[in-house]
C-alpha positions as CSV (number, residue, x, y, z in Angstrom):
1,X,213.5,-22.1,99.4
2,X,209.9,-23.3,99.4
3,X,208.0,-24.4,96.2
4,X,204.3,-22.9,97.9
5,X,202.8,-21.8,100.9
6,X,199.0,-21.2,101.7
7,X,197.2,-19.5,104.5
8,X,193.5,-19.6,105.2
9,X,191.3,-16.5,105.4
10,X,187.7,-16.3,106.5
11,X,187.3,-12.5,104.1
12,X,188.7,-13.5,100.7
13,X,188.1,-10.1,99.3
14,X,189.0,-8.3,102.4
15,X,192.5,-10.6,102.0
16,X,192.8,-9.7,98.6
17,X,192.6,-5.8,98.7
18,X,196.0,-6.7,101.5
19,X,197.8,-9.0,99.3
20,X,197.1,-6.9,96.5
21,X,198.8,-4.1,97.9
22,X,201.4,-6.1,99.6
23,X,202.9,-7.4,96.6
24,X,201.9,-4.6,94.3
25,X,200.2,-6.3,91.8
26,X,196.6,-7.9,91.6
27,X,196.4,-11.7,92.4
28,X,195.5,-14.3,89.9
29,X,192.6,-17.0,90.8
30,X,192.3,-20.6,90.2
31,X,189.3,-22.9,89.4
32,X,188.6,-23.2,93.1
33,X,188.5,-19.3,93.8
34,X,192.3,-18.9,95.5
35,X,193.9,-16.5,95.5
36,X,197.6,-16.9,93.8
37,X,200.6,-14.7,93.8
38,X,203.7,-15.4,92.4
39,X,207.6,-14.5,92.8
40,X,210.7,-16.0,92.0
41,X,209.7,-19.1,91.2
42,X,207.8,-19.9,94.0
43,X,204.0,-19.5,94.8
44,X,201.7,-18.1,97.6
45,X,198.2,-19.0,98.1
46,X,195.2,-17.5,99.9
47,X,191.7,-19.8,100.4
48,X,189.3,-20.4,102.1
49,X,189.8,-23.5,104.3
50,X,188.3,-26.6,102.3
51,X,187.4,-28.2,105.2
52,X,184.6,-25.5,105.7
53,X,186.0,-24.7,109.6
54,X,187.2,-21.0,110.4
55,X,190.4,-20.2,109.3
56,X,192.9,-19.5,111.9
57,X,196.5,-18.4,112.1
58,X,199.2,-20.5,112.9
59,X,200.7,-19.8,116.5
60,X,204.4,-19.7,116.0
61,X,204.2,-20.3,112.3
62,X,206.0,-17.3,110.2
63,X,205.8,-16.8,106.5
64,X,208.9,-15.0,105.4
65,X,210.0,-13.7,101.9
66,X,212.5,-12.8,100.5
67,X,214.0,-9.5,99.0
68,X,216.9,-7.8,97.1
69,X,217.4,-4.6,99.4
70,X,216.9,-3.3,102.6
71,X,214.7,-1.0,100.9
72,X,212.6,-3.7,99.4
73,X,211.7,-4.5,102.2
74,X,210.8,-0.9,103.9
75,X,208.5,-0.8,101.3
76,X,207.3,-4.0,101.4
77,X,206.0,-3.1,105.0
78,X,204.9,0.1,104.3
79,X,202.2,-1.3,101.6
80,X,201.2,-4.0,104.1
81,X,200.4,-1.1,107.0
82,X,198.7,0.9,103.9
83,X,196.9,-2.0,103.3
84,X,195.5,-3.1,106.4
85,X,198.2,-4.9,108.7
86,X,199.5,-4.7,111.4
87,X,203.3,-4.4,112.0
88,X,204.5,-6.3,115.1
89,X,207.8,-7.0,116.9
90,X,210.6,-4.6,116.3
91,X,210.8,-1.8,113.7
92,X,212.5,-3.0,110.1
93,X,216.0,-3.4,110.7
94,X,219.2,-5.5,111.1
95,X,219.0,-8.3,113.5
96,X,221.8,-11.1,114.4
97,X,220.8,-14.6,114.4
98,X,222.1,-17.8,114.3
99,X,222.4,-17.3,110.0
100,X,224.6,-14.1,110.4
101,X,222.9,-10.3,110.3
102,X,219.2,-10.0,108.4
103,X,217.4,-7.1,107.4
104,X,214.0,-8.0,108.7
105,X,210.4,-6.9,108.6
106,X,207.3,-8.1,110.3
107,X,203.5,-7.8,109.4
108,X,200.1,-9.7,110.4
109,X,197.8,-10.0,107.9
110,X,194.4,-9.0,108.6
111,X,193.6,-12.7,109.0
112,X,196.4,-12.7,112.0
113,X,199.4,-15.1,109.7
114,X,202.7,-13.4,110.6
115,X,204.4,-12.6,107.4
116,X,208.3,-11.4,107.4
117,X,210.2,-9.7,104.6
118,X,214.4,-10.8,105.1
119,X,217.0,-9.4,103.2
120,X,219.9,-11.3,103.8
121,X,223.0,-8.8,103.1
122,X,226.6,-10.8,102.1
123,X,228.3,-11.6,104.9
């Protein structure tokens, strides 16, 4: 549903070796150094803040994605752990929510952003 989405990191290259192995494929970089990944349409960005603070996560923010199969998104969180998060809250698996049932996943990033894969099976 969203068009883009950026988080700040304060180890660029320690964020790329993640969201390289995340998403399985090597970012691309802008003029300004970002990191850009790209997936059904829509964008995800990874920068330094340009206000030259730390960046910091955001407390109750949640970035989610979105996948074909469960088994998408197994994997999905498997390459996160492989590549340095940290998986948090319940195992991957079928929760109920307001939307029906979702096949869920849930990683930090090495930065601390909470990242979830959904799978949303027809209901």
């Amino acid at each position: 549903m969203y068009s883009h989405m950026m988080v700040g990191s304060n180890d660029l290259e320690r964020s790329k070796k993640f969201y390289d192995g995340l998403f399985e494929k090597p970012a691309r970089s802008d003029d300004k150094g970002r990191l850009l990944y790209g997936r059904k349409g829509a964008l995800f960005m990874v920068s330094p803040p340009i206000d030259g603070a730390a960046a910091t996560h955001g407390n109750g923010s949640t970035i989610g994605f979105s996948f074909d199969t469960p088994e998408e998104v197994d994997a999905w969180h498997v390459r996160g752990v492989e590549a340095g998060g940290t998986s948090i809250e319940d195992p991957p698996g079928i929760r109920s929510n307001a939307l029906g049932k979702l096949y869920l996943a849930y990683l930090r990033d090495p930065d601390g952003n909470k990242l979830c894969a959904v799978h949303r099976p027809a209901q």
